[in-house]
PASEBA-1860 file (N, C-alpha, C; in nm, 3 decimals):
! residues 136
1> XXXXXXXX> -0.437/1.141/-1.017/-0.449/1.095/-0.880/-0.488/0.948/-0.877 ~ -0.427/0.873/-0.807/-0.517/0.737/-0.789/-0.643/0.716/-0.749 ~ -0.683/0.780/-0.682/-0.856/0.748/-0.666/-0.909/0.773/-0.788 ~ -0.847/0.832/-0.878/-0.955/0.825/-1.033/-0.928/0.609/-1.062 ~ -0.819/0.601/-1.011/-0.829/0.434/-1.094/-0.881/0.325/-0.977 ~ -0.968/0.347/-0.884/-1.059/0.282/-0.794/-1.206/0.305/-0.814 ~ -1.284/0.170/-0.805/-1.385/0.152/-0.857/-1.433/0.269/-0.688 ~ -1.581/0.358/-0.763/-1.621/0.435/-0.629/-1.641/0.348/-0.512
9> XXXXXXXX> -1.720/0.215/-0.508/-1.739/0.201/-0.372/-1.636/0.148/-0.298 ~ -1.506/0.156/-0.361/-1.394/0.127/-0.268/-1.300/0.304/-0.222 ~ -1.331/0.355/-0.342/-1.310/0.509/-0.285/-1.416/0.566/-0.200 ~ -1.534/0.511/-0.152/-1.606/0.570/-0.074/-1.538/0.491/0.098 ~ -1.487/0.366/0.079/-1.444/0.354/0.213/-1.308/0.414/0.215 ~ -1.220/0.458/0.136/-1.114/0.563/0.197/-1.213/0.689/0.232 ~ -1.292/0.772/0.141/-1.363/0.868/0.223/-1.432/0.870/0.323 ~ -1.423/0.746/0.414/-1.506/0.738/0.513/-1.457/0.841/0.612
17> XXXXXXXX> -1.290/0.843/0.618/-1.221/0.886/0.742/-1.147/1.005/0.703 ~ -1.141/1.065/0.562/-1.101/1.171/0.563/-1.108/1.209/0.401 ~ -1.142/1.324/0.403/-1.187/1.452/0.253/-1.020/1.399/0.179 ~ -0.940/1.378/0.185/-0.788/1.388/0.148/-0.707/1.250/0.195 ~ -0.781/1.127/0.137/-0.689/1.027/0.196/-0.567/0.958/0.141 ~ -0.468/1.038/0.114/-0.347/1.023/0.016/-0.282/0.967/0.155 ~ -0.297/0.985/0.296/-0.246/0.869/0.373/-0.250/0.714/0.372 ~ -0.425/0.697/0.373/-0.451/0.573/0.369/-0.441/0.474/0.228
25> XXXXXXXX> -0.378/0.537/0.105/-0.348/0.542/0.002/-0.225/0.461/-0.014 ~ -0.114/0.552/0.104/0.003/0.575/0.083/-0.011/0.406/0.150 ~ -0.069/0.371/0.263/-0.047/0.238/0.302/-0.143/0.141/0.255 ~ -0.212/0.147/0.185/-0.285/0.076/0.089/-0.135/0.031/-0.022 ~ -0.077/0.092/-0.065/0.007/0.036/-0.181/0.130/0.007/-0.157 ~ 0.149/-0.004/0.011/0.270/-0.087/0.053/0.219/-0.191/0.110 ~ 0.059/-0.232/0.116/-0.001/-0.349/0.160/-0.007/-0.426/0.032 ~ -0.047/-0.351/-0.067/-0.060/-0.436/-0.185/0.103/-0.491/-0.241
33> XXXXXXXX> 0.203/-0.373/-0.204/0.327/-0.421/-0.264/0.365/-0.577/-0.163 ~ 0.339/-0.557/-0.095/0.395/-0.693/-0.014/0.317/-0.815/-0.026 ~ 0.202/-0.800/-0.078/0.131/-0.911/-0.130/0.159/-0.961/-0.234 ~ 0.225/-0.844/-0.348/0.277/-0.893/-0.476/0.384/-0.936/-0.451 ~ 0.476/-0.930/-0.383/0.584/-0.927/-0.387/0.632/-1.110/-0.313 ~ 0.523/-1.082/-0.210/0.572/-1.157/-0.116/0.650/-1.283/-0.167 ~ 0.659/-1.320/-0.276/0.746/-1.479/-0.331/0.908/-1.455/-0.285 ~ 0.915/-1.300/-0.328/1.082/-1.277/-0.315/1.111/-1.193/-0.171
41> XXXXXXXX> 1.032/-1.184/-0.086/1.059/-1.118/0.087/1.019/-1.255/0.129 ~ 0.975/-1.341/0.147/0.918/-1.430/0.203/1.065/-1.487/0.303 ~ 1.029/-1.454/0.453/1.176/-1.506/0.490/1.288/-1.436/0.469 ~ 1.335/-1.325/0.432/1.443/-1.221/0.438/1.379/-1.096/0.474 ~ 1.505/-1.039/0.507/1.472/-0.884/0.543/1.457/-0.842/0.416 ~ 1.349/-0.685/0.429/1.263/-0.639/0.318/1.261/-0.442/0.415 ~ 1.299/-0.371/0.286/1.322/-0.219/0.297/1.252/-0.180/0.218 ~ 1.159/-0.081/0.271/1.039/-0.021/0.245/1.060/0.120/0.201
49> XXXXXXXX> 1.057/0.178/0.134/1.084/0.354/0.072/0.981/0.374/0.084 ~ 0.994/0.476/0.184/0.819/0.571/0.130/0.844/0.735/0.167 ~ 0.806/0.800/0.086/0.795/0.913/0.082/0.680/1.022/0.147 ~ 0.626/0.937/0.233/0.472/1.020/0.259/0.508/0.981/0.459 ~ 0.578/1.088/0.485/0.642/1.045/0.638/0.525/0.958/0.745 ~ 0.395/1.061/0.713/0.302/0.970/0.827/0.232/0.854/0.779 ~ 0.264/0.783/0.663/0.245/0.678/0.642/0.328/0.566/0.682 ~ 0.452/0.621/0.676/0.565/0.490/0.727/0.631/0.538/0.915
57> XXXXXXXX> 0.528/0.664/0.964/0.529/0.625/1.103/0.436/0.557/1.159 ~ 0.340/0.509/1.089/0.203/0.430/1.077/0.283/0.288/1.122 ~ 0.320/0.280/0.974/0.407/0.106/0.990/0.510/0.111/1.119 ~ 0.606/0.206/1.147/0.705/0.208/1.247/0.628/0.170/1.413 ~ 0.509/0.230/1.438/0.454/0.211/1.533/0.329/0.122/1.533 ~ 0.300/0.065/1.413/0.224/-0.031/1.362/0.058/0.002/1.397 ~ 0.070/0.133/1.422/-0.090/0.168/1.447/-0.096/0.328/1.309 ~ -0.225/0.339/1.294/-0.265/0.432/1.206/-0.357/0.544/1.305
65> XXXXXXXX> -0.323/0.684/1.257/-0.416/0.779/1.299/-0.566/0.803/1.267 ~ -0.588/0.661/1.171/-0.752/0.673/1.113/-0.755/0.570/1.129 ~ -0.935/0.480/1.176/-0.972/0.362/1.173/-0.920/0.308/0.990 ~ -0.934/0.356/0.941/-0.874/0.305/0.803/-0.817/0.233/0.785 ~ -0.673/0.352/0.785/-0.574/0.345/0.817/-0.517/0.204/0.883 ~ -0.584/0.243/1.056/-0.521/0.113/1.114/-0.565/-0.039/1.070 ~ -0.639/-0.030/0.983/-0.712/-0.141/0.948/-0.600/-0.214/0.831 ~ -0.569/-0.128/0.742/-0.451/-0.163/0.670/-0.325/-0.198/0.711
73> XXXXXXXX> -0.294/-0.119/0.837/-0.136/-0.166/0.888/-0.189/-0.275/0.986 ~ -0.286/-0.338/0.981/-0.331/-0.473/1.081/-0.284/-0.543/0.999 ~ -0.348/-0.516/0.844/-0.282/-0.651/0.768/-0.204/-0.712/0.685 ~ -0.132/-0.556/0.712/0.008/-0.571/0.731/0.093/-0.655/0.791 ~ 0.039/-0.587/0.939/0.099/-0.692/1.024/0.141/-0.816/0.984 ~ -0.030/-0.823/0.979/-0.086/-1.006/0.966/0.010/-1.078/0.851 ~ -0.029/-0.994/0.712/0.067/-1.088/0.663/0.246/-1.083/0.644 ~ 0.325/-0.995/0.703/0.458/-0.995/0.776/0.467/-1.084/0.835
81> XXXXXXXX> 0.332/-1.121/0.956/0.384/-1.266/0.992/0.364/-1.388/0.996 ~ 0.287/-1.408/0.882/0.261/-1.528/0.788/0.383/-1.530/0.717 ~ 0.453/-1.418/0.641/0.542/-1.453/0.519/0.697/-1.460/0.613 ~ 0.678/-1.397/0.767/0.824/-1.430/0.867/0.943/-1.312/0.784 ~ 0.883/-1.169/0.689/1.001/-1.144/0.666/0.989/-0.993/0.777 ~ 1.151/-0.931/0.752/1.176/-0.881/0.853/1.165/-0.689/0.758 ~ 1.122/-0.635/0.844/1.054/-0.458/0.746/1.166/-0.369/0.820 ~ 1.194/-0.289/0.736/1.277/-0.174/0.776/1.189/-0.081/0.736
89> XXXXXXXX> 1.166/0.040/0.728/1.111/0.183/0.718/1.217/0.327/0.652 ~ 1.238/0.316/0.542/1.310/0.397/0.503/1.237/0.520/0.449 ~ 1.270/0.614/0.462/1.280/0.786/0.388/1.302/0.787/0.258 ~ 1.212/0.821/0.132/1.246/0.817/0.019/1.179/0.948/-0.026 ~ 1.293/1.084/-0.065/1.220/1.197/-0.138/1.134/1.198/-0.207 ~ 1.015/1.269/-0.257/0.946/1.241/-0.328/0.988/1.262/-0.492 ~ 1.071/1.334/-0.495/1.144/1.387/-0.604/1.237/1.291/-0.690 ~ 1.241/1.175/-0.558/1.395/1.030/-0.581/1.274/0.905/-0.628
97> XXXXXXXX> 1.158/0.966/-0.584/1.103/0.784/-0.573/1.025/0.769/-0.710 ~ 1.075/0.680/-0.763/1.040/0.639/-0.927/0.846/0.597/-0.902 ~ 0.823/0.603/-0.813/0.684/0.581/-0.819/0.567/0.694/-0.857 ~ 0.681/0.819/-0.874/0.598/0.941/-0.871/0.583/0.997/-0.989 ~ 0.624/0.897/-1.082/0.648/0.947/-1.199/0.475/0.946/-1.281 ~ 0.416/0.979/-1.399/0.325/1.007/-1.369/0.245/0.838/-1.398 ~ 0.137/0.821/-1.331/0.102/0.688/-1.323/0.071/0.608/-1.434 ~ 0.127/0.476/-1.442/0.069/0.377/-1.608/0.173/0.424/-1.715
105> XXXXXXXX> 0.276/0.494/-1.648/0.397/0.518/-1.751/0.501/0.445/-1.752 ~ 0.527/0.349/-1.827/0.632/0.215/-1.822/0.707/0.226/-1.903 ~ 0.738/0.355/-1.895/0.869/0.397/-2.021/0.996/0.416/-1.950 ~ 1.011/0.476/-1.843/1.139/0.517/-1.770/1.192/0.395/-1.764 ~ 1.366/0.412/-1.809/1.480/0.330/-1.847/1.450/0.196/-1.715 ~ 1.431/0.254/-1.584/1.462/0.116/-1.463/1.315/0.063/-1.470 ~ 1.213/0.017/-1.563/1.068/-0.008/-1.553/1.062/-0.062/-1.719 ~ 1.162/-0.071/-1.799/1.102/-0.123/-1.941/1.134/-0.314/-1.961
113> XXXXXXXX> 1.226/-0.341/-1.812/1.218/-0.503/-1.844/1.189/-0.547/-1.729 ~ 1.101/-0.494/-1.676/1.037/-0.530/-1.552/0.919/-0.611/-1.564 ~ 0.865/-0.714/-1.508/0.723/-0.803/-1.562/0.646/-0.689/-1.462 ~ 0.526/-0.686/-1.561/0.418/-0.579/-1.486/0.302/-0.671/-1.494 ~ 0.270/-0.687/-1.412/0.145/-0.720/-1.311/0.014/-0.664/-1.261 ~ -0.076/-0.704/-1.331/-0.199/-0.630/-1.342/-0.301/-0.674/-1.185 ~ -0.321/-0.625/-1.134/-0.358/-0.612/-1.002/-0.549/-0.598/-1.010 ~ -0.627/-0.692/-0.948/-0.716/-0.661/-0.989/-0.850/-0.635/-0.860
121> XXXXXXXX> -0.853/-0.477/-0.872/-0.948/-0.405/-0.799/-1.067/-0.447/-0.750 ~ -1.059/-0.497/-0.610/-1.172/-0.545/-0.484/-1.304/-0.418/-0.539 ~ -1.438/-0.439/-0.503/-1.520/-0.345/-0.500/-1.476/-0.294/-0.386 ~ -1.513/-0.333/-0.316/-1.461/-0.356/-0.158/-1.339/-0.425/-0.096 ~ -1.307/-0.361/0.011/-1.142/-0.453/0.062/-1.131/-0.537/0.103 ~ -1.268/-0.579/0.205/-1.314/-0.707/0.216/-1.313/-0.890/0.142 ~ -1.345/-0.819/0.012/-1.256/-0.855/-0.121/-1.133/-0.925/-0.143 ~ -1.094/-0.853/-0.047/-0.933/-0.889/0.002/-0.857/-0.951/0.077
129> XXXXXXXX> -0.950/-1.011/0.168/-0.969/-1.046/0.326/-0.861/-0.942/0.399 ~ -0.877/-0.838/0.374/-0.901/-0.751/0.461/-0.925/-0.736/0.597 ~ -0.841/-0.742/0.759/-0.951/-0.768/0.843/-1.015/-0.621/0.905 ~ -1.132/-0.670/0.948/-1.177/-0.537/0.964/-1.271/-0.495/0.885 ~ -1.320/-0.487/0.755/-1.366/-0.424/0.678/-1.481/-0.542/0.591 ~ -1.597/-0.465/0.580/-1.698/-0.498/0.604/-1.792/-0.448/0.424 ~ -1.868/-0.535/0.379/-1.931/-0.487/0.249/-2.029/-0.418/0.332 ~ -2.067/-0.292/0.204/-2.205/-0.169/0.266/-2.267/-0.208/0.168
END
C-alpha cells in the first residue's frame, strides 16, 4: 500500500478525513504527477488516466468530497494555471493501468528506459506549499 512509503505525520493528515484514504491518495499522485511533469504539459493539452472514478470526478468538477481532498484539487487548480496547460479526465481500468503494478518495480518492458525520479517526501504538505494545509 502506499501509506507504508509516507513518513506518519503526513499519513496522519490523510487520516484526518477518512479510516481508507485511497481517494485522497488517488489525487495526491496526479498532483504530484503534474508537478513532475510539468516541463513537458507546460502550455499543451495534457490526458490524465485514472482508474479510481471518484478521484477524477473530483478533478472534473474541481471540488473534492473531503476537506482533504479539496485541498489537493485547489492545487491543482492553482498550478494548471500557472503552467496554462489544458486537462482532460480519462477512464483507465485498473487492470490496463501500468501504475498498478506492484510498487518500486522498474522492471516491466514500458518503465526500463524511462529516467526515474526520486521524489522527496514533505513531513507535512505544507512542505509543499500546499494551500490550505497547515504544520500540527
Amino acid at each position: 500500500m502506499l501509506w507504508t512509503y509516507l513518513p506518519e505525520s503526513l499519513l496522519d493528515q490523510f487520516l484526518s478525513d477518512s479510516k481508507h484514504p485511497i481517494y485522497e491518495f488517488e489525487i495526491l499522485l496526479l498532483v504530484v504527477a503534474v508537478k513532475i511533469w510539468a516541463k513537458f504539459i507546460f502550455r499543451k493539452p495534457a490526458v490524465h488516466y485514472l482508474d479510481n472514478d471518484a478521484a477524477r470526478s473530483a478533478f472534473i468538477r474541481a471540488n473534492a468530497s473531503t476537506a482533504f481532498g479539496a485541498i489537493l484539487v485547489a492545487e491543482y487548480i492553482n498550478f494548471g494555471y500557472k503552467g496554462r496547460f489544458s486537462p482532460w479526465f480519462a477512464r483507465c481500468a485498473s487492470h490496463s493501468n501500468p501504475s498498478n503494478q506492484p510498487r518500486l518495480d522498474f522492471t516491466a518492458p514500458w518503465s526500463t528506459h524511462v529516467e526515474r525520479i526520486d521524489v522527496v517526501q514533505p513531513a507535512h504538505l505544507s512542505e509543499w506549499g500546499n494551500n490550505g494545509c497547515t504544520d500540527t
